[in-house]
Backbone as JSON Lines, residues from 0, in Angstrom:
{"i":0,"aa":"X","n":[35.14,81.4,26.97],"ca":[36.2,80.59,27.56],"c":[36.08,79.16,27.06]}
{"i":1,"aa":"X","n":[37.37,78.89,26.44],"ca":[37.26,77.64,25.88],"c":[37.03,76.22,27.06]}
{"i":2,"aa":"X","n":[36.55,74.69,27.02],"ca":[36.45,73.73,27.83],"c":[37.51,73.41,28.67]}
{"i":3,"aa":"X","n":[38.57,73.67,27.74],"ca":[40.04,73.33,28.3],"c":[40.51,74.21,29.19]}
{"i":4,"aa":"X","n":[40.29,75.27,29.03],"ca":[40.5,76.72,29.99],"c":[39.79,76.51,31.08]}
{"i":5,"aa":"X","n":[38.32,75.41,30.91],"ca":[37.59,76.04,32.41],"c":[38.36,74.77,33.02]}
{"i":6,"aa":"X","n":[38.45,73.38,32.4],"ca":[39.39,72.61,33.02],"c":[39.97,72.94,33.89]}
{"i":7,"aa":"X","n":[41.19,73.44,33.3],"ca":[42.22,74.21,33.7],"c":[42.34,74.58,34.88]}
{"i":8,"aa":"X","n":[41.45,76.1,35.16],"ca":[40.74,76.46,35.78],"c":[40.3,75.72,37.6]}
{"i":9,"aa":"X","n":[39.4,74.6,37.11],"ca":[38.91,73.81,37.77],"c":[40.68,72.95,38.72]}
{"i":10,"aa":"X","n":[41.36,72.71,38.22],"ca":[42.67,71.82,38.9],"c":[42.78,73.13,39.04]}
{"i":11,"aa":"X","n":[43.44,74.32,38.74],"ca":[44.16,75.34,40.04],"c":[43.29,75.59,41.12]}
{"i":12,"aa":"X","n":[42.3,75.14,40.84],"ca":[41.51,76.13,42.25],"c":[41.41,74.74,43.04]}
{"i":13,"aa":"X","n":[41.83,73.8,42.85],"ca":[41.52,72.73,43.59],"c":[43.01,72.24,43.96]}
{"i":14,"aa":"X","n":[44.22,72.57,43.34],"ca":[45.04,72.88,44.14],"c":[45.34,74.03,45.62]}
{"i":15,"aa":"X","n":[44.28,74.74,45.28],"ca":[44.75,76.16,45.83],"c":[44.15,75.5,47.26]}
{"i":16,"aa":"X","n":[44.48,74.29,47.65],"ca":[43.94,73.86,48.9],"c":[45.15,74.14,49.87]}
{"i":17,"aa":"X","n":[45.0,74.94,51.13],"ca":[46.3,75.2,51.71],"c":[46.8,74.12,52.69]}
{"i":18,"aa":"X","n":[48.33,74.1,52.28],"ca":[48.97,72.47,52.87],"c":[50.22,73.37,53.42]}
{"i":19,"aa":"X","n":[50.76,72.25,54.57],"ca":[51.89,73.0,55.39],"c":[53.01,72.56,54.6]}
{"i":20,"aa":"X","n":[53.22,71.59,54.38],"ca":[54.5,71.52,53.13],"c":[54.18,71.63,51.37]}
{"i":21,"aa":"X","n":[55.16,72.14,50.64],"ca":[55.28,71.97,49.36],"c":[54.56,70.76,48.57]}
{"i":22,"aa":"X","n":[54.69,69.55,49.25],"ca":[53.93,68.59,48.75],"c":[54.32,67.42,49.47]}
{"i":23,"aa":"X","n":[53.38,66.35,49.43],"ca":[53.43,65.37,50.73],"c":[53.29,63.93,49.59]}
{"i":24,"aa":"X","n":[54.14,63.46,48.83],"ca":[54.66,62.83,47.87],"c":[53.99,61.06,48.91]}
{"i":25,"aa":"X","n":[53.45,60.41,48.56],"ca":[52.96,59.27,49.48],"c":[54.03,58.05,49.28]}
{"i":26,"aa":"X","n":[53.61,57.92,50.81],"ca":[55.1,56.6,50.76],"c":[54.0,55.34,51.56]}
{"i":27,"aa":"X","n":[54.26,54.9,50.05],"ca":[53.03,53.85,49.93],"c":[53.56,52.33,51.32]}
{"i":28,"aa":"X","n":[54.97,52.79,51.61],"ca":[55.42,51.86,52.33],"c":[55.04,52.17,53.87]}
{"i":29,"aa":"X","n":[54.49,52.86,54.6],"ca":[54.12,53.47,55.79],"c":[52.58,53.59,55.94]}
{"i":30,"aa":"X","n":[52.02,53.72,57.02],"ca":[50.72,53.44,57.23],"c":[49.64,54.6,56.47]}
{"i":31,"aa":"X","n":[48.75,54.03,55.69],"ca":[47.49,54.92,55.38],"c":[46.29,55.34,56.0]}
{"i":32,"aa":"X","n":[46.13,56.63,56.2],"ca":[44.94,57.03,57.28],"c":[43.84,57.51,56.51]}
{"i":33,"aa":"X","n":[42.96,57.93,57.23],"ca":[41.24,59.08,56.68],"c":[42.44,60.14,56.11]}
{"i":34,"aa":"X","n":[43.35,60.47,56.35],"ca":[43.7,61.91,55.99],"c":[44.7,61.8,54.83]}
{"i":35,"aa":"X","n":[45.22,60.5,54.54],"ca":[46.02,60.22,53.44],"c":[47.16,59.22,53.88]}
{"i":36,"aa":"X","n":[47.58,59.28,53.19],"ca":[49.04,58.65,53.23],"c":[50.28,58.75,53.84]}
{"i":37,"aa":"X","n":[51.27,58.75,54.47],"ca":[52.21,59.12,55.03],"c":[53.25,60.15,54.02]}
{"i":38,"aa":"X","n":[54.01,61.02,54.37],"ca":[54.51,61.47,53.3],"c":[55.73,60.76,53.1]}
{"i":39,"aa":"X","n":[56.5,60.43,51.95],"ca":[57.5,60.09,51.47],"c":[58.91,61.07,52.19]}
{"i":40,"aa":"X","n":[59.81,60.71,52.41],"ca":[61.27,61.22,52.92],"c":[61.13,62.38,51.39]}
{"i":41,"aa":"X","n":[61.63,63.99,51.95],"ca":[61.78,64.38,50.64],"c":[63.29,64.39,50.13]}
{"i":42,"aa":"X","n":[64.1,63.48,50.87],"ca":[65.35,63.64,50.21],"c":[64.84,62.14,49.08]}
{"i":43,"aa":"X","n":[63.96,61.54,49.07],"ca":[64.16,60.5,48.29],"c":[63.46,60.91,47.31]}
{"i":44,"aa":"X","n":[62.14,61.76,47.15],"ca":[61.47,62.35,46.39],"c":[62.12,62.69,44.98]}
{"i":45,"aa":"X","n":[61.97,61.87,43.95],"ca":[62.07,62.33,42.7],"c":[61.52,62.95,41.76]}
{"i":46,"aa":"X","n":[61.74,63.63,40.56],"ca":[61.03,63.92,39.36],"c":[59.58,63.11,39.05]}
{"i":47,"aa":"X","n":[60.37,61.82,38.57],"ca":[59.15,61.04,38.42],"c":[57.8,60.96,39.36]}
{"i":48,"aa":"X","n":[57.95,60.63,40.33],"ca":[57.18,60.99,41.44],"c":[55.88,62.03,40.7]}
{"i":49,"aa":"X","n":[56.12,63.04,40.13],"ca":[55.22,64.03,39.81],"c":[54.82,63.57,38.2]}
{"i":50,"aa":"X","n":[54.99,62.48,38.15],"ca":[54.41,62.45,36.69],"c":[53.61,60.76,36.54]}
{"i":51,"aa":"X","n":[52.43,60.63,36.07],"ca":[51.75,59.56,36.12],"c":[51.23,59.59,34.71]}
{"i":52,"aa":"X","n":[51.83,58.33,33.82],"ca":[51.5,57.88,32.65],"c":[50.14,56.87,32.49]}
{"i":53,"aa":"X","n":[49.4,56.58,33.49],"ca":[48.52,55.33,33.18],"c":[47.64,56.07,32.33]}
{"i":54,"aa":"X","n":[46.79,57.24,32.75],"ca":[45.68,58.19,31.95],"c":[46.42,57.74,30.18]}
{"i":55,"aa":"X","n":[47.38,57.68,29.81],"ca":[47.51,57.65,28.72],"c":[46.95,55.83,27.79]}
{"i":56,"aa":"X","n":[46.8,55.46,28.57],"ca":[46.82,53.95,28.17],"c":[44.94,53.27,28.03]}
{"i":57,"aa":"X","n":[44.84,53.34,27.39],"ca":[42.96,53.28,27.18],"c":[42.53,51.65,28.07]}
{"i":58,"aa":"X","n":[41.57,51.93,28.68],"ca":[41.34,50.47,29.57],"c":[40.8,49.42,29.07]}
{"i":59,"aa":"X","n":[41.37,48.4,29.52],"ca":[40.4,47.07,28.72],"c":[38.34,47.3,29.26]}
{"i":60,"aa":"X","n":[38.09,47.74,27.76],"ca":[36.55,47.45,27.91],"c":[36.18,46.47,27.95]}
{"i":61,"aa":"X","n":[36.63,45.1,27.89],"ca":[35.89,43.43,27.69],"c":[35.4,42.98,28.96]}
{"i":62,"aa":"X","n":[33.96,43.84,29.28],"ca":[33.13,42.93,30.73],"c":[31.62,43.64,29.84]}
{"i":63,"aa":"X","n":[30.99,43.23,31.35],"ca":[29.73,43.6,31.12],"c":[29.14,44.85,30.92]}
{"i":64,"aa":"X","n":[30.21,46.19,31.4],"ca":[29.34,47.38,31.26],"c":[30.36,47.93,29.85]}
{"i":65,"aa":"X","n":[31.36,46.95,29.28],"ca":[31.95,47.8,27.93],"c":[32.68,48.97,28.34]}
{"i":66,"aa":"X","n":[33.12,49.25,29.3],"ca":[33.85,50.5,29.92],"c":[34.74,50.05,30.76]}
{"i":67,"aa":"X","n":[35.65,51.31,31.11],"ca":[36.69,51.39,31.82],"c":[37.01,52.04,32.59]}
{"i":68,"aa":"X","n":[37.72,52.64,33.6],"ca":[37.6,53.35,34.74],"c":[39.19,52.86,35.19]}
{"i":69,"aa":"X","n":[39.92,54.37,34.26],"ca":[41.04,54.03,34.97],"c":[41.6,55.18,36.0]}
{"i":70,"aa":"X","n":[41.75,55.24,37.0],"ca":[42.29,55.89,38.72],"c":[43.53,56.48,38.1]}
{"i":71,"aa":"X","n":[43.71,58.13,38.34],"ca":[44.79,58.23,39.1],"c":[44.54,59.26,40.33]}
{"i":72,"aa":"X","n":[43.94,58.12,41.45],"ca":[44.49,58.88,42.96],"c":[45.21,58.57,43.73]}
{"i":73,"aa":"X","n":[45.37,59.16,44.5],"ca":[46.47,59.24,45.41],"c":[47.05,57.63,45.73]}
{"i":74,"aa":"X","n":[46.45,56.9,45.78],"ca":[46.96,55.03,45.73],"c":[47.5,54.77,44.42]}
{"i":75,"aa":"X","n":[47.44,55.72,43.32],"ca":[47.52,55.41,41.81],"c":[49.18,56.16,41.54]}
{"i":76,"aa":"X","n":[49.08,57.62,42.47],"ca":[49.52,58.76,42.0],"c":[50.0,59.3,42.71]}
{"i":77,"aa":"X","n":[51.8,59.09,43.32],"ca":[51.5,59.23,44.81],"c":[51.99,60.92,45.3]}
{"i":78,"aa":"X","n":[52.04,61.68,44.12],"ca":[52.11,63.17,44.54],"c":[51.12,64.01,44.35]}
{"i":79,"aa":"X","n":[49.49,63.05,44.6],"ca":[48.63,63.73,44.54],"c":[48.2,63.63,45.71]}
{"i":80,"aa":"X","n":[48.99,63.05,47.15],"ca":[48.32,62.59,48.02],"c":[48.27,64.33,49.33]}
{"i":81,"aa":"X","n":[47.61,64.45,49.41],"ca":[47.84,65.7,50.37],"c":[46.85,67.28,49.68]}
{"i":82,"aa":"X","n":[46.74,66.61,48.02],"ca":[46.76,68.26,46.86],"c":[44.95,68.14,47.21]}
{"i":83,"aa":"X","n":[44.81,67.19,47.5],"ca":[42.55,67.48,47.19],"c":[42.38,67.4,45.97]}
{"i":84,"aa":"X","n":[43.0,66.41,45.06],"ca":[42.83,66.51,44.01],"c":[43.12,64.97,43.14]}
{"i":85,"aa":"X","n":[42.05,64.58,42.07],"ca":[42.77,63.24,41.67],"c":[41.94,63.18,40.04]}
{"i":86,"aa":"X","n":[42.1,62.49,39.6],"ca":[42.11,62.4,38.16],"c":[41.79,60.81,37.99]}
{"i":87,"aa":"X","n":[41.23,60.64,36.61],"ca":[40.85,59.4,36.23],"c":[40.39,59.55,34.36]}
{"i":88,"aa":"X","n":[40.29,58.12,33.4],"ca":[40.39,58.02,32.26],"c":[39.2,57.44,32.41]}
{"i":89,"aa":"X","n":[38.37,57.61,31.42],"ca":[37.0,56.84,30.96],"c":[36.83,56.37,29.46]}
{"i":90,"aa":"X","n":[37.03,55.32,29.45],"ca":[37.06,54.55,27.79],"c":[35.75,53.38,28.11]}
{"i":91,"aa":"X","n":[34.86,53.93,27.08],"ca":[33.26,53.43,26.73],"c":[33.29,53.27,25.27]}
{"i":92,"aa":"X","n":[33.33,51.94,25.02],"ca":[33.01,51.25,23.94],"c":[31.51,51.6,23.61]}
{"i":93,"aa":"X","n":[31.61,51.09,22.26],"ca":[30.14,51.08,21.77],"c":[29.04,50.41,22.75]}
{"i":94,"aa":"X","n":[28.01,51.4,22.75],"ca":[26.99,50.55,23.52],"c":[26.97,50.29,25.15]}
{"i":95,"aa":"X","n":[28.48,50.96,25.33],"ca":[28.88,50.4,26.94],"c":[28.23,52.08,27.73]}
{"i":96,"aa":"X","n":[28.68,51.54,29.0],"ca":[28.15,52.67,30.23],"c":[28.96,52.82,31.35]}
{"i":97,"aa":"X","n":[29.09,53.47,31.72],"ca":[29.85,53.64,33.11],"c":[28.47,53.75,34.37]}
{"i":98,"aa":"X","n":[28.09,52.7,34.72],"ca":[26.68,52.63,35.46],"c":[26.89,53.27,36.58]}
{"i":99,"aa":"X","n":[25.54,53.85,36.93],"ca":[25.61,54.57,38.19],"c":[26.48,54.31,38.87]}
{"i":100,"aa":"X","n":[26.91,55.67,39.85],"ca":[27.82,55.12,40.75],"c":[28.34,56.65,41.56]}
{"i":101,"aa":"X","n":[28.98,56.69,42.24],"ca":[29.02,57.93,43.46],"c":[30.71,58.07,44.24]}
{"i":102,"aa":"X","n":[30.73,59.18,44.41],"ca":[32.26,59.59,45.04],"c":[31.64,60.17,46.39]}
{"i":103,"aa":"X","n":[32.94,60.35,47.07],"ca":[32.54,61.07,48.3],"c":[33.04,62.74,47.59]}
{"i":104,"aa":"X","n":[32.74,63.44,46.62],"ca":[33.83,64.56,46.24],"c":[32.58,64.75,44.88]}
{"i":105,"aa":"X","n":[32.7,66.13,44.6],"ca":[32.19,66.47,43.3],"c":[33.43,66.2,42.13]}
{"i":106,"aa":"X","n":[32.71,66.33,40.95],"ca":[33.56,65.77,39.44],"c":[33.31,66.87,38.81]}
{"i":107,"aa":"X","n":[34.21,66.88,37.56],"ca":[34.02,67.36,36.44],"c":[34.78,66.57,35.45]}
{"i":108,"aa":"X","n":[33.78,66.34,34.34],"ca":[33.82,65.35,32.99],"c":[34.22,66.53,32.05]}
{"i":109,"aa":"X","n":[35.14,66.23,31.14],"ca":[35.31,66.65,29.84],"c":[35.5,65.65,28.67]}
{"i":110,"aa":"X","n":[34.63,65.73,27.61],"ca":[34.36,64.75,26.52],"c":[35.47,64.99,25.58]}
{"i":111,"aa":"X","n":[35.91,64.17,25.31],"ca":[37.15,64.14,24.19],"c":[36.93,63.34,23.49]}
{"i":112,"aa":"X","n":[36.3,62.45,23.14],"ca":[36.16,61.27,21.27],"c":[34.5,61.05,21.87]}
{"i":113,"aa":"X","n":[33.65,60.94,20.86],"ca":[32.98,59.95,20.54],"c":[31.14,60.96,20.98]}
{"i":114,"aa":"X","n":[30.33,60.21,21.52],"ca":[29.56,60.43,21.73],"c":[28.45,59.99,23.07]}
{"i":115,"aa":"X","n":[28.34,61.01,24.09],"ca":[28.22,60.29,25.42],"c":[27.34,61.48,25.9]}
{"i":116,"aa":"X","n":[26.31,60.47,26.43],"ca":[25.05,61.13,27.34],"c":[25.56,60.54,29.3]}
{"i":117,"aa":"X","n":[26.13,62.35,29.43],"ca":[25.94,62.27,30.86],"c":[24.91,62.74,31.28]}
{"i":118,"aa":"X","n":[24.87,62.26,33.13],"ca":[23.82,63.33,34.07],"c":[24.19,62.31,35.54]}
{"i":119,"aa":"X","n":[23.35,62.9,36.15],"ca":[23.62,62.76,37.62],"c":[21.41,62.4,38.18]}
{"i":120,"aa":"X","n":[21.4,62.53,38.97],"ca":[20.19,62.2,39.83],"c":[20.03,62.85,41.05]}
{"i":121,"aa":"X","n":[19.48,63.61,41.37],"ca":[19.69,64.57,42.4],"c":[18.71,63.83,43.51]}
{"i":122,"aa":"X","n":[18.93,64.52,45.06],"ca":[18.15,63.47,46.26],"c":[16.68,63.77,46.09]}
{"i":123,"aa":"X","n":[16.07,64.68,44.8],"ca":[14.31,64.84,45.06],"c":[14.08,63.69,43.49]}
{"i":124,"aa":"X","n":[14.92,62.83,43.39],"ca":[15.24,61.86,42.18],"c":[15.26,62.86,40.73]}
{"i":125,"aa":"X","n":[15.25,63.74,40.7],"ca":[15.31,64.17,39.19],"c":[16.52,64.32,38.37]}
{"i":126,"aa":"X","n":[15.85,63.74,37.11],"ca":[17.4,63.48,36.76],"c":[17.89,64.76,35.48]}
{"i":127,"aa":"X","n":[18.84,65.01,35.39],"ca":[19.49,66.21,34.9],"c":[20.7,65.2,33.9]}
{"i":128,"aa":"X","n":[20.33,65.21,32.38],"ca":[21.1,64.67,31.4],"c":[21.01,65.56,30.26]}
{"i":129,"aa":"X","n":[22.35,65.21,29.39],"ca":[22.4,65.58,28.28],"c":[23.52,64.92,27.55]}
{"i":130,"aa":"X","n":[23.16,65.19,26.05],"ca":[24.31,64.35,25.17],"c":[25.24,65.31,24.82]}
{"i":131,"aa":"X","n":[26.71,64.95,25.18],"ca":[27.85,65.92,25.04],"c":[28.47,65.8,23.99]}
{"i":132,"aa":"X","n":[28.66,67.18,23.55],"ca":[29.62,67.36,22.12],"c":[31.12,67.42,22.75]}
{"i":133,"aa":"X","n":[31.85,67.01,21.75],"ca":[33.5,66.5,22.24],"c":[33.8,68.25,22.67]}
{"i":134,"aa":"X","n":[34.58,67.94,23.57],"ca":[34.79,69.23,24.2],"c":[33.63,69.95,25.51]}
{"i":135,"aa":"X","n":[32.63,69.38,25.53],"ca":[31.54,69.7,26.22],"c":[32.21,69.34,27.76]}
{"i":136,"aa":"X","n":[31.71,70.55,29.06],"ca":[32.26,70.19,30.61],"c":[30.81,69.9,30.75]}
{"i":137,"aa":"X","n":[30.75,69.11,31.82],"ca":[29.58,68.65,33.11],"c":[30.41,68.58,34.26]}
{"i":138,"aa":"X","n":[29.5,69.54,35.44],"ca":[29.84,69.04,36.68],"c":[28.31,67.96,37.41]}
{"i":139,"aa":"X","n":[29.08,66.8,38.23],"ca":[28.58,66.05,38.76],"c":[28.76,66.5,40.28]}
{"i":140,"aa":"X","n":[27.78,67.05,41.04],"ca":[27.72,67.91,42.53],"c":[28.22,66.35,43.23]}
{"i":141,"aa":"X","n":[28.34,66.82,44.31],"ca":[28.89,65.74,45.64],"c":[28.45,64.99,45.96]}
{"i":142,"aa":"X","n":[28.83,63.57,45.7],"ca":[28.17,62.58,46.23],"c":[26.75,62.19,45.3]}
{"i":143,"aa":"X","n":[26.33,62.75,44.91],"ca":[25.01,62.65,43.9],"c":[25.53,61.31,43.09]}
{"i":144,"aa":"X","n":[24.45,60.11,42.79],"ca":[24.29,59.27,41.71],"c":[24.35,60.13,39.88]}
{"i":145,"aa":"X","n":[25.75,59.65,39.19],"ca":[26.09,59.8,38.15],"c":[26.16,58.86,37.54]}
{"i":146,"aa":"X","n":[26.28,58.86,35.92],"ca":[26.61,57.79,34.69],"c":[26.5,58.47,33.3]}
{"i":147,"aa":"X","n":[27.87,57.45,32.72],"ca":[27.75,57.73,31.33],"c":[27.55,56.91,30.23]}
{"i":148,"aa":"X","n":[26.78,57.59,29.31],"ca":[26.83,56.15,28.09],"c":[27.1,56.53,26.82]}
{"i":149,"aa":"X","n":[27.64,55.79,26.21],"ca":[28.02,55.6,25.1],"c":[26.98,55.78,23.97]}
{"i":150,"aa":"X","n":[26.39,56.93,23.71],"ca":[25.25,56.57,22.37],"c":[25.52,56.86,21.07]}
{"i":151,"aa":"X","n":[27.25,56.77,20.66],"ca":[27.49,56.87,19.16],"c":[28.07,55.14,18.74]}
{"i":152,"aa":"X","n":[28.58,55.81,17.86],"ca":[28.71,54.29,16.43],"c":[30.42,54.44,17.03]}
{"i":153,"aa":"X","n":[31.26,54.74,17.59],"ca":[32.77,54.89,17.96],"c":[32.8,55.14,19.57]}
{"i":154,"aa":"X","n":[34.01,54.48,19.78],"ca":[34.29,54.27,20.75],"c":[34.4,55.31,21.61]}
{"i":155,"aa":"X","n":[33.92,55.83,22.78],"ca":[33.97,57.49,23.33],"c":[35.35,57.22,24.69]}
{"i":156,"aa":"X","n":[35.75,58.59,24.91],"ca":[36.58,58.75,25.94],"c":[36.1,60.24,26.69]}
{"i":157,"aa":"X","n":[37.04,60.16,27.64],"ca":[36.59,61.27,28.85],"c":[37.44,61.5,29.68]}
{"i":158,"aa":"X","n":[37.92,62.53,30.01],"ca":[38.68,62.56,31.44],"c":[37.62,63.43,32.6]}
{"i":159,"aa":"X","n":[38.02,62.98,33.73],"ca":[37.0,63.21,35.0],"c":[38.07,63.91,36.34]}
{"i":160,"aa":"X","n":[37.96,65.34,36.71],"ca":[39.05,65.62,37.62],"c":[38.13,65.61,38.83]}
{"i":161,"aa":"X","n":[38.43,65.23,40.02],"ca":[37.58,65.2,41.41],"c":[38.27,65.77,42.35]}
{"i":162,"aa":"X","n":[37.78,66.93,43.51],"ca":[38.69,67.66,44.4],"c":[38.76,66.73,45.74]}
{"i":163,"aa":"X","n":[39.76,65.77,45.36],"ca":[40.02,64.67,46.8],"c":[41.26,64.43,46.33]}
{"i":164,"aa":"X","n":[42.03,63.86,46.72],"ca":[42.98,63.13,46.3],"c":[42.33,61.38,46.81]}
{"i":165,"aa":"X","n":[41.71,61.15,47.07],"ca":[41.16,59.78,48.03],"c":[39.69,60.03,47.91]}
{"i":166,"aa":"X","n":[38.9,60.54,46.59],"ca":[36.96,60.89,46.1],"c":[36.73,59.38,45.97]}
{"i":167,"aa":"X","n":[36.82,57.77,46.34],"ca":[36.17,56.38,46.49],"c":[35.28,56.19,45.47]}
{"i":168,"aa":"X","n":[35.03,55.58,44.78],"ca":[34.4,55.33,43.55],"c":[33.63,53.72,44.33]}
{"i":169,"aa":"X","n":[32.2,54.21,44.21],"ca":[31.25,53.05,44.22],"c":[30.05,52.6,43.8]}
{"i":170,"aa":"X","n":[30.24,51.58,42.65],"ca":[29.01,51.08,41.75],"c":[27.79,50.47,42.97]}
{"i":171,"aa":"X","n":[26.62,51.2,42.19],"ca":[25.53,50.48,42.85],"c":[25.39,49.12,42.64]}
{"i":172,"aa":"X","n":[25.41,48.4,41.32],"ca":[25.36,47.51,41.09],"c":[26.22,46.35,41.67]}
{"i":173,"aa":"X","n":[27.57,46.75,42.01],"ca":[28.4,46.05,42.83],"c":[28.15,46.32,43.89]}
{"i":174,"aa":"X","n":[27.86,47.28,44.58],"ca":[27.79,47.45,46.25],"c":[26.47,46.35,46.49]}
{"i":175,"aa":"X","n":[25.64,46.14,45.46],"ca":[24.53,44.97,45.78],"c":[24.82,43.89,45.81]}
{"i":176,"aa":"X","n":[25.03,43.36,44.5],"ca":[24.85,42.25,43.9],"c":[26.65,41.58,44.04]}
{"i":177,"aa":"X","n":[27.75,42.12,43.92],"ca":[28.9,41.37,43.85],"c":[29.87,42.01,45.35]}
{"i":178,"aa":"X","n":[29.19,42.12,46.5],"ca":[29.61,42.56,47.61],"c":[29.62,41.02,48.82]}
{"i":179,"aa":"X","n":[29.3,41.25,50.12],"ca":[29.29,40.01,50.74],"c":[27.73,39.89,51.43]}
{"i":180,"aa":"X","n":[26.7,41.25,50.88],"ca":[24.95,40.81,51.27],"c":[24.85,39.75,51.12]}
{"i":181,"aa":"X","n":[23.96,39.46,51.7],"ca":[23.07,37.87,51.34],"c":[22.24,38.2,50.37]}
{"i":182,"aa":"X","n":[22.12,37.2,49.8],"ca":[21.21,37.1,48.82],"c":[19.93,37.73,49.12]}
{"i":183,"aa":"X","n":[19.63,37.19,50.47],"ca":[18.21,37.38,50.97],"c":[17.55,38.96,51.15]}
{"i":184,"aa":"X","n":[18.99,39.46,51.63],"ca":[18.81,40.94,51.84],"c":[19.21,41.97,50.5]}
{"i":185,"aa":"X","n":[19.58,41.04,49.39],"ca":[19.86,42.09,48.19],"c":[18.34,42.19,47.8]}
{"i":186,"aa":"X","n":[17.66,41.13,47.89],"ca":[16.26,40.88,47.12],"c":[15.33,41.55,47.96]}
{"i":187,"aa":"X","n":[15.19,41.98,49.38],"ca":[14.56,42.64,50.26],"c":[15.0,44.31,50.26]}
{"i":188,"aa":"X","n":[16.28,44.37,49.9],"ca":[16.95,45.99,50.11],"c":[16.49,46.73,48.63]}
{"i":189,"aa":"X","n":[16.25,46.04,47.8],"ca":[16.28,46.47,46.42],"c":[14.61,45.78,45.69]}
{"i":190,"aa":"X","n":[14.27,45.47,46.67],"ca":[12.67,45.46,46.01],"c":[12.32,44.24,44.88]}
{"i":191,"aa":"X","n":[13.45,43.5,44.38],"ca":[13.19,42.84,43.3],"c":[12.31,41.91,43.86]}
{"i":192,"aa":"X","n":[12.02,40.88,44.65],"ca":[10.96,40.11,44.91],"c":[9.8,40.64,44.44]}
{"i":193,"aa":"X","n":[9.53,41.91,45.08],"ca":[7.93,42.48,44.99],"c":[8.06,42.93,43.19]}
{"i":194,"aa":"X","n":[9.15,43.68,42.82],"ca":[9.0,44.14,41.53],"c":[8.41,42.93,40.2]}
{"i":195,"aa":"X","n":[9.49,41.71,40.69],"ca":[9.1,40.7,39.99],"c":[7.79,39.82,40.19]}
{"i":196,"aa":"X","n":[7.17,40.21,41.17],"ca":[5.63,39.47,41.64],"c":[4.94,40.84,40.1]}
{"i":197,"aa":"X","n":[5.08,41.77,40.37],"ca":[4.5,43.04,39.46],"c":[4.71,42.82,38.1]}
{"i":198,"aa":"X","n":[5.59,42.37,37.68],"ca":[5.87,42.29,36.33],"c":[5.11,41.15,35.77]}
{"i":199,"aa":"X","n":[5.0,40.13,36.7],"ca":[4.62,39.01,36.12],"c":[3.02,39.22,36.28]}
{"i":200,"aa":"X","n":[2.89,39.67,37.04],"ca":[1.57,40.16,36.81],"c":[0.79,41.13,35.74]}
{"i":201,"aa":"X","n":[1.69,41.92,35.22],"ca":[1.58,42.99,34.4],"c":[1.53,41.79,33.2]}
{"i":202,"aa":"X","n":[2.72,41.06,32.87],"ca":[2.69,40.33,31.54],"c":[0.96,39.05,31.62]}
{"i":203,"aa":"X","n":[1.05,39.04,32.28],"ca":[-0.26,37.98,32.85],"c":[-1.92,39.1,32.5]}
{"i":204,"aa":"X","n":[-1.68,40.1,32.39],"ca":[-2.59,41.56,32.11],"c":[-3.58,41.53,33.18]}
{"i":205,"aa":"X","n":[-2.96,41.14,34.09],"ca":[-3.39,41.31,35.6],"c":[-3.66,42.18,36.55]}
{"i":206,"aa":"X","n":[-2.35,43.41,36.03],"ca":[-1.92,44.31,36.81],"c":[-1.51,45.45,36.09]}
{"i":207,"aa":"X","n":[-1.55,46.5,37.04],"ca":[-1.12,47.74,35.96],"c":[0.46,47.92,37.17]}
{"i":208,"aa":"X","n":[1.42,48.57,36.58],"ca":[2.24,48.7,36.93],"c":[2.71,50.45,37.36]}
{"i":209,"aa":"X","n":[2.74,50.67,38.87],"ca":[2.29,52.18,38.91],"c":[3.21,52.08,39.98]}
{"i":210,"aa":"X","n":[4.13,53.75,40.11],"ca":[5.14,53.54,40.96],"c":[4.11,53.6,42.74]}
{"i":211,"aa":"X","n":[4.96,53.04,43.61],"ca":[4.52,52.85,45.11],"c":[3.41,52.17,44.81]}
{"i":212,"aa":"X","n":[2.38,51.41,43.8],"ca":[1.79,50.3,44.14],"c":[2.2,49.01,44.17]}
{"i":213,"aa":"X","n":[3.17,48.24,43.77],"ca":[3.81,46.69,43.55],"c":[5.28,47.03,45.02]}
């Protein structure tokens, strides 16, 4: 079975989520809950409605991780709101990464250009990677810490389908460091005080550097 087939595959069965209407089209103008969106009037419901062009448009890579992360869920896409189902574009420049980071919903990645080492981190920390040939699937289980990187000479892409219509996308690195913690408690929650007493000690040939001792 070809990648595209299990794709495939993967969105019908994640449609096959049972809903009391035909489809619950989001009417971004009415209140949003835990359960979704309000549905749209279906006499106003159009064609378009069912069709979302952004996936086609490659994201500006110019920051710090060289990647992109472009959404289409249900806030993006609004006749995906109700299906358990949402979609997103991944454009990784040379050298760039899509840094750790976590959904409330399992994924599946399919590689289309370039050259990219996924994996995930499971809760006994072990980590499960490999470098994907274009066409190559990975599933990323629920909620588990994932990332991808870029380890060819060309620019890589990816599409990523998740069974939510509303799966929240959140960087570790931002949930720390560019959130509203204090300073005091990023440096206490994340160990860097003590790590950096260790290092400097290590470069000083002071110290040996061994996990659970620093």
């Amino acid at each position: 079975m070809s990648p595209a087939m299990v794709f495939s595959l993967f969105l019908l069965a994640s449609l096959s989520e049972a809903i009391v209407e035909d489809f619950c089209v989001a009417d971004y103008s009415l209140p949003n809950g835990p359960a979704g969106y309000s549905c749209k009037d279906p006499a106003k419901v159009t064609f378009e409605d069912f069709v979302f062009s952004g996936l086609s448009v490659p994201g500006n890579t110019s920051n710090i991780y060289s990647s992109a992360v472009t959404p289409a869920f249900s806030s993006e896409f609004a006749a995906l709101n109700g299906l358990g189902l949402a979609m997103a574009r991944l454009d990784i420049a040379v050298g760039g990464v899509v840094a750790l980071h976590t959904h409330r919903t399992s994924e599946v990645l399919i590689s289309i250009e370039g050259e990219i080492v996924a994996g995930f981190i499971s809760t006994n920390n072990t980590a499960y990677y490999k470098k994907l040939n274009v066409g190559d699937v990975i599933i990323f289980p629920q909620s588990l810490l994932h990332f991808q990187v870029n380890v060819g000479k060309t620019s890589a892409l990816a599409f990523v389908a998740l069974n939510s219509a509303k799966p929240g996308l959140q960087f570790i690195d931002d949930s720390l460091f560019a959130g509203n913690l204090p300073s005091w408690l990023v440096h206490e929650v994340s160990l860097s005080r003590r790590l950096q007493g260790c290092i400097l000690r290590y470069m000083a040939k002071k110290w040996t550097i061994k996990v659970g001792v620093c």
